[in-house]
RODO-2510 file (C-alpha; in nm, 4 decimals, decimal comma):
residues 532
     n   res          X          Y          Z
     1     x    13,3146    -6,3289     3,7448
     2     x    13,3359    -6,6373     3,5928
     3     x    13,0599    -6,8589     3,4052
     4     x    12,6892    -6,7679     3,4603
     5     x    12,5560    -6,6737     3,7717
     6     x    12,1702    -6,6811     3,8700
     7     x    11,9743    -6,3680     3,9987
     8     x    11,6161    -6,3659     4,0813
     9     x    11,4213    -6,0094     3,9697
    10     x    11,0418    -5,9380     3,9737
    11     x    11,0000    -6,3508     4,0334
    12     x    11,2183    -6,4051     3,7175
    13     x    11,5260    -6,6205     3,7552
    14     x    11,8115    -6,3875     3,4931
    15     x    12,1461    -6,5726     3,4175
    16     x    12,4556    -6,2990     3,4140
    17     x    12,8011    -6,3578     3,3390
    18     x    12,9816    -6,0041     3,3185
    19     x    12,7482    -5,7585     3,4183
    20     x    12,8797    -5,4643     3,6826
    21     x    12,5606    -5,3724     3,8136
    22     x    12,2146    -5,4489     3,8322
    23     x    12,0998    -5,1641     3,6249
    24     x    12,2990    -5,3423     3,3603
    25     x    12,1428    -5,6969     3,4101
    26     x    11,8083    -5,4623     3,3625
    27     x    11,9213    -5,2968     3,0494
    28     x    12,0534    -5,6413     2,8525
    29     x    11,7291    -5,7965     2,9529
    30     x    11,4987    -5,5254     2,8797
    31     x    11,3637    -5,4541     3,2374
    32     x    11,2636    -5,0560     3,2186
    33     x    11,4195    -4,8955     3,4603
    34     x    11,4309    -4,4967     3,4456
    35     x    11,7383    -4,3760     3,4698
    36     x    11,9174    -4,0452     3,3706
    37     x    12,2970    -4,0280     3,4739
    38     x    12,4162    -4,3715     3,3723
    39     x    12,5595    -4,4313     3,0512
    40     x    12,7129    -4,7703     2,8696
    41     x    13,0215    -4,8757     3,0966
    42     x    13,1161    -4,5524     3,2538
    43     x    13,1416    -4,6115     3,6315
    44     x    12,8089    -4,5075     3,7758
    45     x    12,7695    -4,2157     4,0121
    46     x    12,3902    -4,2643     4,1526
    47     x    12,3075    -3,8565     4,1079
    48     x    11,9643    -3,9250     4,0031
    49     x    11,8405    -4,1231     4,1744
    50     x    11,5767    -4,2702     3,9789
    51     x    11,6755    -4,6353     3,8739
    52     x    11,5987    -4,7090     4,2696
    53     x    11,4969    -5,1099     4,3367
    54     x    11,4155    -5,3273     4,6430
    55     x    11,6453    -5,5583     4,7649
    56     x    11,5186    -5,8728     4,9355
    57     x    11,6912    -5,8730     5,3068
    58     x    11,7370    -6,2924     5,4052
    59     x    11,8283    -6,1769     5,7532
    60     x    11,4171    -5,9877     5,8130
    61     x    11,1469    -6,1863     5,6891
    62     x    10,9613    -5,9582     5,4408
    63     x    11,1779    -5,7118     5,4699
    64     x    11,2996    -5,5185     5,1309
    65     x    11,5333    -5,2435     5,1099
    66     x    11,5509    -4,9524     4,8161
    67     x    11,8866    -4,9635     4,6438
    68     x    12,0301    -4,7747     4,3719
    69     x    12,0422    -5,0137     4,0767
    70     x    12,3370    -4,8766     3,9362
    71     x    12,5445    -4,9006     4,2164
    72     x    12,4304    -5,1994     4,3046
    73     x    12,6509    -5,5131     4,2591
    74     x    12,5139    -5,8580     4,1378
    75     x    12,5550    -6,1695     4,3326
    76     x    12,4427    -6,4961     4,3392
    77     x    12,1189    -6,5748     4,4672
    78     x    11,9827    -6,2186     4,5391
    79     x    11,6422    -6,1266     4,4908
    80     x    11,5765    -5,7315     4,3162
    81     x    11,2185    -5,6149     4,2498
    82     x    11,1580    -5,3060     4,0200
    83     x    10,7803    -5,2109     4,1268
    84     x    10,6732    -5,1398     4,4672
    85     x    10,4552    -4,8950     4,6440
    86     x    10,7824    -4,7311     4,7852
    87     x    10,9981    -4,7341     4,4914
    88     x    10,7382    -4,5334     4,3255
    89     x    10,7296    -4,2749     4,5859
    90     x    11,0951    -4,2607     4,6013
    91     x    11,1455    -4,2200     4,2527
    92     x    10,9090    -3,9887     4,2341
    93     x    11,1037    -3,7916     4,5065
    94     x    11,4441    -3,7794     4,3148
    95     x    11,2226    -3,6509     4,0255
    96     x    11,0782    -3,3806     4,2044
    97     x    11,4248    -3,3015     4,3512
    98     x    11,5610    -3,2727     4,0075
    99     x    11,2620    -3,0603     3,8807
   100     x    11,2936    -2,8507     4,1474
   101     x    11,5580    -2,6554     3,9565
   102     x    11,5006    -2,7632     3,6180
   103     x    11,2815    -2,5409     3,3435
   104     x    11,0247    -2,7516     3,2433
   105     x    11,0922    -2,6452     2,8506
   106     x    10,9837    -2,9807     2,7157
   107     x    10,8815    -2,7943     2,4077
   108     x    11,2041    -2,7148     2,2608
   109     x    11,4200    -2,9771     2,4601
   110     x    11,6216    -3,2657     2,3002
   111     x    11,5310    -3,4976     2,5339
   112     x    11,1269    -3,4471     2,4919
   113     x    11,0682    -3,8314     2,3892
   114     x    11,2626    -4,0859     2,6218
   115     x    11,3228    -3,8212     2,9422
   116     x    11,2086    -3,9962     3,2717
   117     x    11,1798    -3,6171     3,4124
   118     x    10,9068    -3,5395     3,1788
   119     x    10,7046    -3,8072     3,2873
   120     x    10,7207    -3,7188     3,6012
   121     x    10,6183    -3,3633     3,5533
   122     x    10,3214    -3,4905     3,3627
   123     x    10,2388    -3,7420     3,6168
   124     x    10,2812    -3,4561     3,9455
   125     x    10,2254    -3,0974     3,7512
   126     x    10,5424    -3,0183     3,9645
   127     x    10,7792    -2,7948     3,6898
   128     x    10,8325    -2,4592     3,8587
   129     x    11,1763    -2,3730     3,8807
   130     x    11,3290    -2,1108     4,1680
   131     x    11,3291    -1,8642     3,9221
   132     x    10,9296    -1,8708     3,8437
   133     x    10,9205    -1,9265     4,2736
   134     x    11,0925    -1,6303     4,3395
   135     x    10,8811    -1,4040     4,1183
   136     x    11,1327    -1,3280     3,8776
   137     x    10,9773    -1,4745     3,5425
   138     x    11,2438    -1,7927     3,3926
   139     x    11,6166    -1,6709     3,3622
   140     x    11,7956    -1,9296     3,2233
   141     x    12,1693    -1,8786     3,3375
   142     x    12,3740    -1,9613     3,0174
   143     x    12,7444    -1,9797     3,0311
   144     x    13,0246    -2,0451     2,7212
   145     x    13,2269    -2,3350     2,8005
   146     x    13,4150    -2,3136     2,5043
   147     x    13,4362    -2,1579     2,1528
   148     x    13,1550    -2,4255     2,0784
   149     x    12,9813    -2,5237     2,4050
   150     x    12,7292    -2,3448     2,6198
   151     x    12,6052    -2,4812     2,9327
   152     x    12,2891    -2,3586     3,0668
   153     x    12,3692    -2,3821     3,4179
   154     x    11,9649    -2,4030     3,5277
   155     x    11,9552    -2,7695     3,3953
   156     x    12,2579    -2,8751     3,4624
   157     x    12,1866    -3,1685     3,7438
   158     x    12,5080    -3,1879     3,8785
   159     x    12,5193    -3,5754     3,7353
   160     x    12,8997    -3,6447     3,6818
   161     x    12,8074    -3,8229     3,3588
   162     x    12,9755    -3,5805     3,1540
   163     x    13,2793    -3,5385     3,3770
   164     x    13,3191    -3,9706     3,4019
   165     x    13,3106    -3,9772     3,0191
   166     x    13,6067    -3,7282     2,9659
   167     x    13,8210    -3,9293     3,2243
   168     x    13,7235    -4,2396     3,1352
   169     x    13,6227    -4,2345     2,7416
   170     x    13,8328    -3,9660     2,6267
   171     x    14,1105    -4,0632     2,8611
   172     x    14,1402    -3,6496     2,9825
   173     x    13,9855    -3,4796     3,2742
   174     x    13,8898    -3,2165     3,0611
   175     x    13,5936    -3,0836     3,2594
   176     x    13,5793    -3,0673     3,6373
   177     x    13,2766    -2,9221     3,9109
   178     x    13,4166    -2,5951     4,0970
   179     x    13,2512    -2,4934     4,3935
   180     x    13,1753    -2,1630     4,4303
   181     x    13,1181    -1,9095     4,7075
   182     x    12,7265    -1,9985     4,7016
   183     x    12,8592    -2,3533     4,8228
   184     x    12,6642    -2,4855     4,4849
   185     x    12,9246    -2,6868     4,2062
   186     x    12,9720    -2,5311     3,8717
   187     x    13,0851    -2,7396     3,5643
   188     x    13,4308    -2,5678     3,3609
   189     x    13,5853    -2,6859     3,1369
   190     x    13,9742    -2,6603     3,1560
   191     x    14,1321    -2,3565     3,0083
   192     x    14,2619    -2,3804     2,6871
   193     x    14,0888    -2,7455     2,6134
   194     x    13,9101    -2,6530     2,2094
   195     x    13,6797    -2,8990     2,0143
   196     x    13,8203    -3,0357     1,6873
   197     x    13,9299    -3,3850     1,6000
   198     x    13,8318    -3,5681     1,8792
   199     x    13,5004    -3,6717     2,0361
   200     x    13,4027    -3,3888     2,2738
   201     x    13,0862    -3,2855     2,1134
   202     x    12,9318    -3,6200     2,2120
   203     x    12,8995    -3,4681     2,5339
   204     x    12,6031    -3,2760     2,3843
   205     x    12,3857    -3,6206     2,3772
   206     x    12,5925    -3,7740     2,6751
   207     x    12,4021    -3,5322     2,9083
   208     x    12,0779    -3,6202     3,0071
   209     x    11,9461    -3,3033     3,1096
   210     x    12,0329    -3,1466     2,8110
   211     x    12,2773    -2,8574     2,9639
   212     x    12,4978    -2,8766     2,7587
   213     x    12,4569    -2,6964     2,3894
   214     x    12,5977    -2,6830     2,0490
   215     x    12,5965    -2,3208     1,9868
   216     x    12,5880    -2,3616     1,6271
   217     x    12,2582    -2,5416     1,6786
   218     x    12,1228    -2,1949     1,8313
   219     x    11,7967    -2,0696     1,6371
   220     x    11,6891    -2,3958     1,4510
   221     x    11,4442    -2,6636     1,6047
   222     x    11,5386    -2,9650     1,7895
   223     x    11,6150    -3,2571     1,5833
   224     x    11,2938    -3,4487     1,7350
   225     x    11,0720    -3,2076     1,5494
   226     x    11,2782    -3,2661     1,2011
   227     x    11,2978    -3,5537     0,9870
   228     x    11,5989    -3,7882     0,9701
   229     x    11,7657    -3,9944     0,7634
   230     x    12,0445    -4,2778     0,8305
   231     x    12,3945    -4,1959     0,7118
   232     x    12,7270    -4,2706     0,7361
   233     x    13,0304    -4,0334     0,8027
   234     x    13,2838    -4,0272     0,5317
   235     x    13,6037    -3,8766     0,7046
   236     x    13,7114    -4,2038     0,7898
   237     x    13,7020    -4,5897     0,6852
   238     x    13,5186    -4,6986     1,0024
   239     x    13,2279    -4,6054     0,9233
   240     x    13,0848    -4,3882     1,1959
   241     x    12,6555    -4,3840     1,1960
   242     x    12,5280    -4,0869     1,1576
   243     x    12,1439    -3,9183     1,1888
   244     x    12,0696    -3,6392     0,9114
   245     x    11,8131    -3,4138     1,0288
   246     x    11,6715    -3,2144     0,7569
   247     x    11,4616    -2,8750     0,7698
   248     x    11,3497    -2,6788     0,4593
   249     x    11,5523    -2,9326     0,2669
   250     x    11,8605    -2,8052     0,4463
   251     x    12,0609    -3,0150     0,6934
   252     x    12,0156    -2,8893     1,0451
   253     x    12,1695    -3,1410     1,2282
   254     x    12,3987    -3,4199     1,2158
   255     x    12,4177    -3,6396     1,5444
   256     x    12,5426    -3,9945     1,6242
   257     x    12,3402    -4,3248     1,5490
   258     x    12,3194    -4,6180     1,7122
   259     x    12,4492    -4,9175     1,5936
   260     x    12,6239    -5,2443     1,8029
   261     x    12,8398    -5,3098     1,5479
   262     x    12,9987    -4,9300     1,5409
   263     x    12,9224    -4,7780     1,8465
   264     x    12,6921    -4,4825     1,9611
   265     x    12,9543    -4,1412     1,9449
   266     x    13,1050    -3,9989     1,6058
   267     x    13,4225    -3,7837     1,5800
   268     x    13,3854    -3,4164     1,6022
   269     x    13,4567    -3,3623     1,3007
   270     x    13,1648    -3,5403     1,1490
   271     x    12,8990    -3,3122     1,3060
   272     x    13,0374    -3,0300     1,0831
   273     x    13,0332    -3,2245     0,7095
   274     x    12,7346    -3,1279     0,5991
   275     x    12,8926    -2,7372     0,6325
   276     x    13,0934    -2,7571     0,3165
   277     x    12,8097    -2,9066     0,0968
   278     x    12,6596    -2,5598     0,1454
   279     x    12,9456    -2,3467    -0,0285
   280     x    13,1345    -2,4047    -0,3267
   281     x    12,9253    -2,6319    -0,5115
   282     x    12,9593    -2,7187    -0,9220
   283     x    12,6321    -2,6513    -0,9892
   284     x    12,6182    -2,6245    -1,3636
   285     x    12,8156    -2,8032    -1,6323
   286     x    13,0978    -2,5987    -1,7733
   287     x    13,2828    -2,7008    -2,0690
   288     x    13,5838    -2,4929    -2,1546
   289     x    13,5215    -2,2245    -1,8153
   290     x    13,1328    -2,1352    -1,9813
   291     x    12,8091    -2,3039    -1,8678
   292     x    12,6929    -2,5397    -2,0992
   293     x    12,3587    -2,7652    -2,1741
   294     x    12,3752    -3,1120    -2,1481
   295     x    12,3370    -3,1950    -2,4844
   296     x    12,6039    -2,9347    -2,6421
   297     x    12,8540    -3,1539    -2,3692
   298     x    12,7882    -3,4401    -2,4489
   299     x    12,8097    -3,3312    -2,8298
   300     x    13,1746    -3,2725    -2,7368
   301     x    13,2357    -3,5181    -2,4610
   302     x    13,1661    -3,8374    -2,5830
   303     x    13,3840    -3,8340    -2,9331
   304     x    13,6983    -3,8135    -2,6951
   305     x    13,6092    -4,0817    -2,4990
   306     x    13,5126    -4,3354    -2,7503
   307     x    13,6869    -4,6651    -2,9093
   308     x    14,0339    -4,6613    -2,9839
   309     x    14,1231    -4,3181    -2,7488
   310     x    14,3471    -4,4440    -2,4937
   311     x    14,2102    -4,3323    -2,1566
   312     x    14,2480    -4,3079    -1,8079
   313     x    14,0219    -4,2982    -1,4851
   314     x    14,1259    -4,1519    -1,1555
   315     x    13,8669    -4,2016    -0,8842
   316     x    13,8301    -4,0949    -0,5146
   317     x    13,8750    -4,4171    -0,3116
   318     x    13,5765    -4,2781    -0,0892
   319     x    13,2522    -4,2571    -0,3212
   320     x    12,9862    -4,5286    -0,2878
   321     x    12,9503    -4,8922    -0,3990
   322     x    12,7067    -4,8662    -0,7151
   323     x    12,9063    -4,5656    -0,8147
   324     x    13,2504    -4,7878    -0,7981
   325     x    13,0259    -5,0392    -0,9699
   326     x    12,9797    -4,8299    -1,2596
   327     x    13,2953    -4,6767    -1,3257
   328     x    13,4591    -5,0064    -1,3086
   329     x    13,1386    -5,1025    -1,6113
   330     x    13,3002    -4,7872    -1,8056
   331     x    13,6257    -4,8671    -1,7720
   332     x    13,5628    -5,2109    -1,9111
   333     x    13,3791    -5,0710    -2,2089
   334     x    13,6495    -4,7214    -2,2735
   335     x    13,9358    -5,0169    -2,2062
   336     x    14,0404    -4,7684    -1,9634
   337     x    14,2409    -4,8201    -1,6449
   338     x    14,1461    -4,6509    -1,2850
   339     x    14,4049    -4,5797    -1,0304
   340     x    14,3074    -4,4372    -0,6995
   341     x    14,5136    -4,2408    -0,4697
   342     x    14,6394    -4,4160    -0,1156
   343     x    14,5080    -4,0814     0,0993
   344     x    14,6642    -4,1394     0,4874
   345     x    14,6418    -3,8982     0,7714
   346     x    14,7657    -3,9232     1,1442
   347     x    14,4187    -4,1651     1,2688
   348     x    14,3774    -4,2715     1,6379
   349     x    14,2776    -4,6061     1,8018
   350     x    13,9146    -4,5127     1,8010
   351     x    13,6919    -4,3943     1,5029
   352     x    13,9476    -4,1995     1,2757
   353     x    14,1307    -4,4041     1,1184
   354     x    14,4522    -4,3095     0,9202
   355     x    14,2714    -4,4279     0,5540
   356     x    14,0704    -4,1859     0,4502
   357     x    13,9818    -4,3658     0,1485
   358     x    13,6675    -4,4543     0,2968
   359     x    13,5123    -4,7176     0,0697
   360     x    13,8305    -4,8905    -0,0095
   361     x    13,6746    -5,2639     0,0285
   362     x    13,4035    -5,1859    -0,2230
   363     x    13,6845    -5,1120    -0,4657
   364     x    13,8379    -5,4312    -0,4031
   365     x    13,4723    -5,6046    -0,4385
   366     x    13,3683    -5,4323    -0,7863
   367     x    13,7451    -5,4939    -0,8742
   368     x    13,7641    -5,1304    -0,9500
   369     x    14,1291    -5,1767    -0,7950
   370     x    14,2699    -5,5523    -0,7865
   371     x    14,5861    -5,4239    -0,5565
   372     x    14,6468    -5,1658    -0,3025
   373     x    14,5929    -4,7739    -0,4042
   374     x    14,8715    -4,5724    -0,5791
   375     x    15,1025    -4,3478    -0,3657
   376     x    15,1661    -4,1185    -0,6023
   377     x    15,0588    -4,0456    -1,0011
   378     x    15,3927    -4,1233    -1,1322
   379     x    15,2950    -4,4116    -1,3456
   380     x    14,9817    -4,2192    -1,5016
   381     x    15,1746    -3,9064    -1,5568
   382     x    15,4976    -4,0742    -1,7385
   383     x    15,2285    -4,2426    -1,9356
   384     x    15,0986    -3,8932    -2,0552
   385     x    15,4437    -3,7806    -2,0998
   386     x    15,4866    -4,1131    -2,3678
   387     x    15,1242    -3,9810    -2,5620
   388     x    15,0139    -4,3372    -2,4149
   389     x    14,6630    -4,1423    -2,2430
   390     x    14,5055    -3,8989    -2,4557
   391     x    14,2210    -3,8987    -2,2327
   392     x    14,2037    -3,8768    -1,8420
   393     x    13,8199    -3,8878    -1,6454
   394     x    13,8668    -3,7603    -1,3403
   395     x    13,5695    -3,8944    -1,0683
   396     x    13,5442    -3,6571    -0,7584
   397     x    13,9154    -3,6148    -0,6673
   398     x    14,1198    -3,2811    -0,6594
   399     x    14,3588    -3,4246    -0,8190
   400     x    14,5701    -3,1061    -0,8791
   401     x    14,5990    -3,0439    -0,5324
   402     x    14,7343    -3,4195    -0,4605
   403     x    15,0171    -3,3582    -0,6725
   404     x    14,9237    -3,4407    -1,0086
   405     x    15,1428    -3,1512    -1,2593
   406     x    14,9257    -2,9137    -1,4725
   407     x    15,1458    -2,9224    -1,7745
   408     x    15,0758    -3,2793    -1,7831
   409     x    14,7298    -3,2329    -1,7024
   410     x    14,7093    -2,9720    -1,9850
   411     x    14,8192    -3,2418    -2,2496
   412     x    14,5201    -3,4362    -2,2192
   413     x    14,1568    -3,4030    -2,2773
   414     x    14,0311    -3,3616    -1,9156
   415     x    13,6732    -3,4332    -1,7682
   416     x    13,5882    -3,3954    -1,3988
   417     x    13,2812    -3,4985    -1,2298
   418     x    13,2909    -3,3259    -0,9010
   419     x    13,0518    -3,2052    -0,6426
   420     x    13,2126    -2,8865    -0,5450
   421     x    13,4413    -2,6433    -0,7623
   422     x    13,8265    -2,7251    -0,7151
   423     x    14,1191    -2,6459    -0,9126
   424     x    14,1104    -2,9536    -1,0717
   425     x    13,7390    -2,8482    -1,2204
   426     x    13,8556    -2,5312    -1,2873
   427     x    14,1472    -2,6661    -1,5003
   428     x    13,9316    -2,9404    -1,6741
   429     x    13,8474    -2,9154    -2,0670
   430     x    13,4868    -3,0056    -1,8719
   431     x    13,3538    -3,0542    -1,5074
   432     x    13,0166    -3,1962    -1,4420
   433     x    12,8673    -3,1681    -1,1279
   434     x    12,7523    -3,4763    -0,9397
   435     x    12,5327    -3,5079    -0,6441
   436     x    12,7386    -3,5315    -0,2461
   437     x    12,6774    -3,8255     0,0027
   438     x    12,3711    -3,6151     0,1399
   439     x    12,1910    -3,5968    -0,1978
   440     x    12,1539    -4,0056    -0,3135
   441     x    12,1160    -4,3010    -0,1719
   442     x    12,3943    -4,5926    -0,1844
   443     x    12,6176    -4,8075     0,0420
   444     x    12,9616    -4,7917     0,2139
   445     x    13,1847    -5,1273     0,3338
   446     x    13,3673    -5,0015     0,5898
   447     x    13,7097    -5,1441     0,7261
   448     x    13,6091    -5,4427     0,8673
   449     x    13,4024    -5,5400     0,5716
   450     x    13,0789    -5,4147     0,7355
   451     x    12,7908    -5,3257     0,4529
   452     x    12,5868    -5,0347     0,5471
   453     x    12,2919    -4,8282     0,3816
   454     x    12,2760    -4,4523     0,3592
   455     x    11,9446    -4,2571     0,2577
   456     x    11,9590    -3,9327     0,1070
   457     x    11,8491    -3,6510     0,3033
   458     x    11,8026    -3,3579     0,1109
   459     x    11,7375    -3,3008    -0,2640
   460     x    11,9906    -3,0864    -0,4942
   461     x    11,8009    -2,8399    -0,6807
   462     x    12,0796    -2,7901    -0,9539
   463     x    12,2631    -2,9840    -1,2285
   464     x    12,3772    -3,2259    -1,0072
   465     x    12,2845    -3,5736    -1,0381
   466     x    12,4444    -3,8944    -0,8848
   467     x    12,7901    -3,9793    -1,0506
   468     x    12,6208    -4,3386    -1,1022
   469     x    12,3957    -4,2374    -1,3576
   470     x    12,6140    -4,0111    -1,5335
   471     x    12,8169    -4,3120    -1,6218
   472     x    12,5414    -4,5619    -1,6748
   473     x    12,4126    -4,2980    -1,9347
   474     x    12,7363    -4,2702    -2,0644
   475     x    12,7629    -4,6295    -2,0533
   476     x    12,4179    -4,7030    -2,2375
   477     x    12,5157    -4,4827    -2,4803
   478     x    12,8160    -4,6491    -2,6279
   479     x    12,6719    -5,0126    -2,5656
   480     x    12,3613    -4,8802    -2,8330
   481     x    12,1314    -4,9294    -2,5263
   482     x    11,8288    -4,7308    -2,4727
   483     x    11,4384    -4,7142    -2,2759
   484     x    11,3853    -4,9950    -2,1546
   485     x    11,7087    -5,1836    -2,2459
   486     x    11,9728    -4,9668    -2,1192
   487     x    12,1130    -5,0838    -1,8354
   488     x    12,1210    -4,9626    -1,4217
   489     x    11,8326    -4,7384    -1,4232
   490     x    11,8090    -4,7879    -1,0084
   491     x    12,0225    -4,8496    -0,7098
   492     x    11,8219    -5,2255    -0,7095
   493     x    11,9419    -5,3281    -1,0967
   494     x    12,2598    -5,1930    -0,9755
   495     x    12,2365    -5,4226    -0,6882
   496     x    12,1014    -5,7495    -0,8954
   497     x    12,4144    -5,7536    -1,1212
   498     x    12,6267    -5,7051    -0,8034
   499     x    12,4479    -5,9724    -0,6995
   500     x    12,5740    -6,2026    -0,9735
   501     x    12,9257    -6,0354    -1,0329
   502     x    13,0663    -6,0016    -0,6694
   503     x    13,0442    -6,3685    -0,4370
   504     x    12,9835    -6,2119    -0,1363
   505     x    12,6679    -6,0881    -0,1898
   506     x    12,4980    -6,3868    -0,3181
   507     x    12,2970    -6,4352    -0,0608
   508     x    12,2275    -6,0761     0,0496
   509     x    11,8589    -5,9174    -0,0325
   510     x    11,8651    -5,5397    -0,1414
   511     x    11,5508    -5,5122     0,0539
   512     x    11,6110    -5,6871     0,3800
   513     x    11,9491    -5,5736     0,4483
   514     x    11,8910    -5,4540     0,8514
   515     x    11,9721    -5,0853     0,9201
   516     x    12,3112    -5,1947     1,1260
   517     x    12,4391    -5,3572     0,7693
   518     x    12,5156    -5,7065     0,7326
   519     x    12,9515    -5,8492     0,8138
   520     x    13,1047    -6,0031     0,4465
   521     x    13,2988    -6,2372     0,4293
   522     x    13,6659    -6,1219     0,3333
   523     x    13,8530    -6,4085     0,2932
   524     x    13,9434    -6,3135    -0,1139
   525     x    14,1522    -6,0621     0,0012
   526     x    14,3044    -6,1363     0,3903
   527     x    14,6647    -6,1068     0,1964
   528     x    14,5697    -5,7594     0,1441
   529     x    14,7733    -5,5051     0,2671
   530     x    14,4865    -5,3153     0,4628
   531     x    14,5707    -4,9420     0,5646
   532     x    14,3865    -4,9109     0,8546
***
């Protein structure tokens, strides 16, 4: 369709360009409709029935007819209404017909806030399913899909919505309706097809009816009962939104967040990253394999560190902006260098991208890196070999298990801040234990130089505190600053010297940046050779 069109709805003349459907005009324009099996672009299916409208018919005068809004195709000049004595009884109808054999569990269901059905039940008291009508109490027919879906076949509506995103999102007809002897449609999955990194597990918010279930999520309350924080999934340099939902100070759930500028699914394997934060952690600092105090460390830390001890910094290319802002301030006090390893990893055209150096553009920013990352630690190794580093700091990177040799490791004086035990902490002269992405608060730029804001969702109750203020301390303490002089006490004096030290965010405000992040400019580095 080309150029604007004009539309008349509920006496409002609407301009649309590219819009497939009416229900889409609706949606840009923020008409309510209800609606329950239609979802972004897939191709509508009409199973609910509920985002019925009136077309005006020019051939009867007066004369309106109800239309599904989905399937319903804009053209110049029409005339749609949305309210109407008979669109409410026929929406009203579908409802009931869905209800009809659908457990009115509102209580524990995902959907308890935006679901169309509910109001309906609340408006008509109609909720009993054929299992209450036939006198045998509610038997809800639960069936394993896979090795990490269950479908409880009573809610399951029958939409399509999950079946049109496999085929047309995920590009595989992974799931198909059988019909069975009963003449009723059952929804299988195809044997063999497993969950892992891809994007089938969006399917448990895709559904409306909330059928299908994580069975990991089985025993702990629905996320709309639990608290949740924004956050951003590390596994790749897109920057995927995620929602951290938090119970007992324990992450319960993590599900995708909305956000135009990324999209509305996550990978699989970002629903599951809040699973290793739970085992292995450093909780305690160790120096030489014992648990130590802080000051006792420090007592033996900091003299091997200090002026004139030639030192080195190796840091994970995925850990936040302020805390690449301060190890690039300690480096420039120790005289130190950083290198950061190049991490690839087969990616797809989607949301995993081959980087996994997720935070790779804040390096370039904070000038922690002022080319592209190392492949390999040759160079820092054959400067060991020459006695050239008698000192490596090691920030949140295995580096052992990248390659890096323990005999030269061994020659050095080695300090690790890590959140979770590795063999590079176990090898270290010390290892301190810093907090994870869950446990502070911080900022990612993702690929396509988007800034974002993450929010810590739970609290560690250990040792751990963020790597930024482990080397602001560290920092304050050989500058001679102290109380109320020492320097990047908060994420917002962090952010004011960024502020002054980094052009493109001169005229960004710590407090007003929007929850979808704000686009920088990257025109510094578009000779860059990006790893996407």
């Amino acid at each position: 369709m080309g150029g604007e069109q004009l539309i008349i709805i509920d006496e409002v003349a609407i301009n649309y360009s590219d819009e497939l459907s009416i229900l889409e005009i609706c949606n840009r324009n923020h008409i309510p409709l209800p609606q329950m099996c239609s979802l972004g672009h897939l191709t509508p299916s009409g199973h609910c029935g509920l985002c019925v409208v009136e077309l005006f018919d020019e051939a009867v005068p007066d004369h309106w007819i109800p239309v599904l809004a989905c399937l319903l195709a804009p053209k110049k000049g029409i005339k749609i209404r949305t309210q109407s004595e008979m669109i409410a009884v026929i929406r009203e109808m579908a409802g009931l017909l869905i209800l009809r054999s659908h457990p009115c569990d509102c209580n524990y269901c995902e959907n308890f806030g935006p679901c169309e059905l509910r109001k309906i039940y609340n408006k008509t008291g109609f909720g009993f399913t054929r299992a209450i009508e036939d006198g045998k109490g509610k038997k809800t027919v639960i069936s394993c899909l896979s090795e990490r879906f269950l479908l409880d076949r009573e809610k399951c509506a029958n939409c399509g919505l999950c079946v049109t995103y496999c085929r047309e999102i995920l590009g595989e007809d992974f799931l198909h309706s059988v019909l069975k002897d009963n003449d009723q449609s059952r929804l299988e999955l195809y044997p063999g097809v497993k969950y892992g990194e891809g994007y089938l597990l969006n399917l448990i918010e895709i559904c409306p009816f909330n059928a299908i279930i994580d069975e990991k999520s089985l025993g702990l309350p629905p996320s709309w009962q639990l608290q949740g924080f924004d956050g951003i999934a590390t596994e790749s340099s897109t920057g995927s939104n995620i929602k951290i939902f938090v119970q007992d100070n324990e992450i319960a759930h993590i599900k995708p967040r909305k956000n135009l500028n990324i999209g509305e699914i996550i990978p699989d394997i970002s629903r599951d990253l809040h699973r290793r934060n739970e085992t292995d952690r450093l909780d305690h600092m160790i120096l030489h394999g014992q648990k130590v105090e802080e000051r006792k460390l420090m007592l033996f830390f900091l003299p091997r560190i200090g002026f004139g001890h030639r030192c080195a910094m190796i840091c994970n290319g995925s850990l936040s902006l302020e805390n690449m802002m301060l190890t690039r301030q300690l480096a420039d006090v120790l005289g130190a260098r950083i290198f950061v390893k190049n991490r690839r990893q087969e990616g797809d055209d989607w949301l995993i991208s081959s980087d996994k150096n997720t935070n790779i553009r804040s390096a370039l920013l904070t000038q922690m890196i002022k080319k592209e990352a190392v492949e390999d630690f040759n160079e820092i190794e054959d400067l060991i070999s020459h006695n050239q580093i008698q000192t490596l700091i090691v920030l949140d990177e295995d580096v052992l298990s990248l390659g890096f040799s323990k005999e030269n490791f061994a020659k050095v004086d080695s300090f690790t801040f890590s959140s979770h035990k590795n063999e590079t902490t176990q090898n270290s002269h010390v290892a301190i234990p810093i907090c994870t992405v869950f446990e502070e608060n911080g900022h990612f730029i993702n690929r396509d130089f988007l800034l974002q804001r993450f929010h810590r969702a739970i609290i560690r109750k250990t040792e751990a505190k963020p790597l930024w203020e482990w080397l602001a301390m560290i920092k304050n303490i050989y500058t001679g600053r102290s109380g109320e002089a020492a320097e990047f006490q908060s994420i917002e004096a962090i952010w004011k010297f960024m502020e002054k030290l980094i052009p493109e965010f001169e005229k960004i405000s710590f407090k007003d940046l929007p929850p979808e992040g704000i686009k920088l400019e990257n025109n510094r580095f578009k000779n860059f050779p990006f790893i996407a």
